[in-house]
Backbone as a chain_set.jsonl record, in Angstrom:
{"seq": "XXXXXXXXXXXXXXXXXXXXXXXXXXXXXXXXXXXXXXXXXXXXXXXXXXXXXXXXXXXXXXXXXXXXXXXXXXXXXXXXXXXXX", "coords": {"N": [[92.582, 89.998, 93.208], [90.886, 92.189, 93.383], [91.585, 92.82, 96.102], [94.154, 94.233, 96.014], [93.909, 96.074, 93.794], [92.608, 97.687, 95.302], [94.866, 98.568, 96.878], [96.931, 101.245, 97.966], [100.129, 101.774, 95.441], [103.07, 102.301, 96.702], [102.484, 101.238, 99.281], [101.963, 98.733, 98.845], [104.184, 97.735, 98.108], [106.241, 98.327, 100.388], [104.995, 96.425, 102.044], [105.827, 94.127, 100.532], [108.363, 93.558, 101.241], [110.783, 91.361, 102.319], [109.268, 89.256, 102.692], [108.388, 85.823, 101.659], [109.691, 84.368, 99.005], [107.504, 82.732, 97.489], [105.002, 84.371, 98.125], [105.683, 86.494, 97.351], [105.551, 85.971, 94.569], [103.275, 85.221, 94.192], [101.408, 87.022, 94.689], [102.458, 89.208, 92.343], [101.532, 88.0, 89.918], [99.261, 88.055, 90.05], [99.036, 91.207, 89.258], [98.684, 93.49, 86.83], [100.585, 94.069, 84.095], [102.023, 96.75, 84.331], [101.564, 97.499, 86.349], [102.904, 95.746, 88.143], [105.282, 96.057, 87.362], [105.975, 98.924, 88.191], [105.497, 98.305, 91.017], [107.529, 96.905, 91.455], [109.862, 98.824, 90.967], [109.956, 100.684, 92.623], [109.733, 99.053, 95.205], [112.713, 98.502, 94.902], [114.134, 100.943, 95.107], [113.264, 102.125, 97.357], [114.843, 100.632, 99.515], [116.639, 99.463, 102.182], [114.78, 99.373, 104.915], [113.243, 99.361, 108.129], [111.446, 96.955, 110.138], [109.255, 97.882, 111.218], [107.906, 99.449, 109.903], [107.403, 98.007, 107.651], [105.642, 96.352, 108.912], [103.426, 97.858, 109.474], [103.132, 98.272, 107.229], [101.47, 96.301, 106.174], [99.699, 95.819, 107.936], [98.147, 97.718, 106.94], [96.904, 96.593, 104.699], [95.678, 94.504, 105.75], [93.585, 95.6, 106.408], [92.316, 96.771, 104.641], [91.63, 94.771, 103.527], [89.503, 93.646, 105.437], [87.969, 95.892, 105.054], [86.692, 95.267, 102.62], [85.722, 93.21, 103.117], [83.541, 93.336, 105.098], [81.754, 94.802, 103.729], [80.994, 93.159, 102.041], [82.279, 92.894, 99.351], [84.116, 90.748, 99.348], [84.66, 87.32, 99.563], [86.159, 85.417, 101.666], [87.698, 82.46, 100.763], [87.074, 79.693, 102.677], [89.526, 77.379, 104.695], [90.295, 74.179, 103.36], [87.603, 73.909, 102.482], [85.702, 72.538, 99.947], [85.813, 74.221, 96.558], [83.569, 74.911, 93.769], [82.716, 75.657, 90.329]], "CA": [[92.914, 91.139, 92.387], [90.151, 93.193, 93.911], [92.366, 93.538, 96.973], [95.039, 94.474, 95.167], [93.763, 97.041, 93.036], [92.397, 98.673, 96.436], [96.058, 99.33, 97.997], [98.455, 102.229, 97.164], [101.717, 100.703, 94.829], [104.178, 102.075, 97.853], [102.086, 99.848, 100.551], [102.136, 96.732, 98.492], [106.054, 97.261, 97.927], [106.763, 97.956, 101.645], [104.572, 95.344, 102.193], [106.254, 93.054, 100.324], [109.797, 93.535, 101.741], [110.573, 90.466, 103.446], [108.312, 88.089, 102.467], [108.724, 84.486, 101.257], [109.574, 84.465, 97.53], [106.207, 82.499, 96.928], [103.787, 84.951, 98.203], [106.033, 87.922, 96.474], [105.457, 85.835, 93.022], [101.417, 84.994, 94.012], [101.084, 88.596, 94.57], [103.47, 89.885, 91.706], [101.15, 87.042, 89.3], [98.065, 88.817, 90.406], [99.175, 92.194, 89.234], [98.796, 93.915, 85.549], [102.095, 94.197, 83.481], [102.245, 97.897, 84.37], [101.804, 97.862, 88.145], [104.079, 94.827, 88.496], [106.82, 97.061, 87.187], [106.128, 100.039, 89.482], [106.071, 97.785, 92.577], [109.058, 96.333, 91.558], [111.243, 99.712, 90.929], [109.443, 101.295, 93.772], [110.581, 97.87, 96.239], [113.925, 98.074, 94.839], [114.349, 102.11, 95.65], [112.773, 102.199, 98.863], [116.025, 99.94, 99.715], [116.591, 98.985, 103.224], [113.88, 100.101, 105.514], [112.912, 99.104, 109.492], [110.547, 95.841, 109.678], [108.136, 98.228, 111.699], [107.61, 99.864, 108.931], [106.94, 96.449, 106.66], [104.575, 95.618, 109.427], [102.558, 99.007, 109.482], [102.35, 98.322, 105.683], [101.152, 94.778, 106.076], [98.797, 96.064, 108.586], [97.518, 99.001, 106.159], [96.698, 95.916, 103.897], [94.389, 93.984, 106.352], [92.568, 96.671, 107.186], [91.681, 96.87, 103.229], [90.493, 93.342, 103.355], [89.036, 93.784, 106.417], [86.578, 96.91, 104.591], [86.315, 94.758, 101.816], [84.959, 91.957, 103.883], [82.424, 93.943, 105.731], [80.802, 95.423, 102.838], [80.446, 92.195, 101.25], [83.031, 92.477, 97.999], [85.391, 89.736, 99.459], [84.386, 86.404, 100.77], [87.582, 84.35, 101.346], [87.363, 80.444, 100.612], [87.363, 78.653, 104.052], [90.562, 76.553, 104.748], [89.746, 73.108, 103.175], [86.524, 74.118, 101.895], [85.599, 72.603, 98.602], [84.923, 75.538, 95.666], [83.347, 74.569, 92.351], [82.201, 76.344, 89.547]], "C": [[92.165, 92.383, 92.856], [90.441, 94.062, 94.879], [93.548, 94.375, 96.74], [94.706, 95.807, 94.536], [93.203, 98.369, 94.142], [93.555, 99.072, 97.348], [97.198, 100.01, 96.969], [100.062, 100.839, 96.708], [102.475, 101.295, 95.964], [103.512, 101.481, 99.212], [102.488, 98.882, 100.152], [104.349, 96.848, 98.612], [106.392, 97.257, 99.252], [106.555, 96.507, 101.888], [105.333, 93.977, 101.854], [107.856, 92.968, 100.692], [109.352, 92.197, 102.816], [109.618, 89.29, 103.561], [108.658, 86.899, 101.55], [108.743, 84.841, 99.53], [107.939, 83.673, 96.899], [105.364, 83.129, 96.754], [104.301, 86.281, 97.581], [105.572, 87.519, 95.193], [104.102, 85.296, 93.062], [101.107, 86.294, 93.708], [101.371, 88.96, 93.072], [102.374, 88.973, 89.893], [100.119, 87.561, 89.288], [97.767, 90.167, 90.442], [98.873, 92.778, 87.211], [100.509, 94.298, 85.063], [102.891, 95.453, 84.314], [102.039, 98.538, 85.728], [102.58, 96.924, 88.911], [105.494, 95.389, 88.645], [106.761, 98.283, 88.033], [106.242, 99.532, 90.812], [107.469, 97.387, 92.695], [110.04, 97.347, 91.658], [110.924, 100.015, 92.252], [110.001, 100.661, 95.028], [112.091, 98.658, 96.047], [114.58, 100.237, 95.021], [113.51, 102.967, 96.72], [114.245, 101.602, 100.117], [115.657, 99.631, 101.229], [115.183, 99.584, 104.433], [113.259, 99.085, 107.095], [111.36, 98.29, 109.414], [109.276, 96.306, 110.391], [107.515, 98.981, 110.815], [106.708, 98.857, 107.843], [105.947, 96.01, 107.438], [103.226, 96.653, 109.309], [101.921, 98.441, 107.965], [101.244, 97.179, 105.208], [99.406, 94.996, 107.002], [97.347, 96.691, 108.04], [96.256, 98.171, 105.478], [95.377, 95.141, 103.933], [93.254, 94.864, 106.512], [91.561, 96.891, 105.581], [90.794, 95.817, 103.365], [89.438, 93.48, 104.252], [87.308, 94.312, 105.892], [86.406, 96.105, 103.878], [85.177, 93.398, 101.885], [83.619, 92.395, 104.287], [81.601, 94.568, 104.971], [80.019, 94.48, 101.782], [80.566, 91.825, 100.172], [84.064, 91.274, 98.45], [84.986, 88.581, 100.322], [85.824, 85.341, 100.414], [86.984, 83.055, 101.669], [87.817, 79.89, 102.503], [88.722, 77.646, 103.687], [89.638, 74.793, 104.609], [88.39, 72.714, 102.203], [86.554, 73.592, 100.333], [85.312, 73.856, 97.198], [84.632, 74.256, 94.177], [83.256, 75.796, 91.577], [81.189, 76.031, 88.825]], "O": [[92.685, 93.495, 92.762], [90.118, 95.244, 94.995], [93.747, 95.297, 97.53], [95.437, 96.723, 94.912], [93.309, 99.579, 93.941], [93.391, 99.746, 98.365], [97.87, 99.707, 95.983], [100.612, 99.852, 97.194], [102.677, 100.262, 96.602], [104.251, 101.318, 100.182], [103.24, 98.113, 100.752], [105.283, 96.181, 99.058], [106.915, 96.196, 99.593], [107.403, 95.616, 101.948], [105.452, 93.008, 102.603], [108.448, 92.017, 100.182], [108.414, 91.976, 103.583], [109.382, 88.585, 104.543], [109.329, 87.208, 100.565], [107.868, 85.498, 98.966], [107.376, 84.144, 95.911], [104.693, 83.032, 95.727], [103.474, 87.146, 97.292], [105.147, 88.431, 94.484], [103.667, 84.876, 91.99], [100.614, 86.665, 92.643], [100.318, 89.028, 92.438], [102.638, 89.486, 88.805], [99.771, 87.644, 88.111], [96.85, 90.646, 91.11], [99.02, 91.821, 86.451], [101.383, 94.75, 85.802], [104.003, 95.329, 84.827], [102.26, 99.689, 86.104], [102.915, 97.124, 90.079], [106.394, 95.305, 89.481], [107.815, 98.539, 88.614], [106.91, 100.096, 91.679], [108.28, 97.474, 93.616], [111.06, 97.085, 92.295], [111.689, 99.564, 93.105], [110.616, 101.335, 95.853], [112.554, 99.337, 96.964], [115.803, 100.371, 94.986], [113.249, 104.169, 96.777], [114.498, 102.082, 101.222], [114.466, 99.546, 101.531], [114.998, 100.778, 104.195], [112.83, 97.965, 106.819], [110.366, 98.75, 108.853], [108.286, 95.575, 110.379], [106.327, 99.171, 111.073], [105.576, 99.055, 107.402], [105.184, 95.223, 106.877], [102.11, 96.193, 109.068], [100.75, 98.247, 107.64], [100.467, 97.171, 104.254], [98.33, 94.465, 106.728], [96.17, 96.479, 108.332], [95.085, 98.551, 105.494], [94.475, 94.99, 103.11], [92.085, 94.555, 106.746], [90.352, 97.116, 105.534], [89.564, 95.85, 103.341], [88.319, 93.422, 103.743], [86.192, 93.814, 106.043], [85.419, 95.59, 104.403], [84.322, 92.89, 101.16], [82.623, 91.837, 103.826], [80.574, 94.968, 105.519], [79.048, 94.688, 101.055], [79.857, 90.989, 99.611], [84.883, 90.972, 97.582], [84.931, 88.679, 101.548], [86.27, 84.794, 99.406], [86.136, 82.694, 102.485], [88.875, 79.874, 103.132], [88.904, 77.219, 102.547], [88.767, 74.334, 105.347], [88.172, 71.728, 101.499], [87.32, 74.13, 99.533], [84.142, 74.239, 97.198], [85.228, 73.246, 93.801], [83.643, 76.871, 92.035], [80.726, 76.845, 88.026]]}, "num_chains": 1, "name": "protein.A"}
């Protein structure tokens, strides 16, 4: 959510053009009522648009995590890795 709340609503919607219905409804699950619905009109009147575009946006995205990583707000779970609580 942290990543999330750090990218403009017309990145995430490019962004999400084109992507597997799972990770549109992880994302879309991981949003507040009221920015769910602006990605969604925003997606759906952006309409067709060039997948270099969807990749730039996708790109925009990493680059968030990326800062987010390096500053030391985002440690992602290792593949496999046990978590507790």
């Amino acid at each position: 959510q942290k990543i999330l709340a750090s990218i403009d609503t017309r990145t995430l919607s490019v962004a999400l053009k084109a992507c597997p219905s799972s990770v549109f409804e992880n994302v879309m699950n991981n949003l507040s009522a009221r920015v769910r619905e602006m990605v969604t009109d925003e997606k759906e009147l952006l309409g067709a648009m060039p997948m270099n575009e969807v990749l730039v946006a996708r790109s925009e995205i990493m680059s968030a995590v990326r800062a987010l990583m390096d500053s030391g707000e985002f440690s992602p779970a290792r593949a496999g890795e046990q978590l507790v609580d």
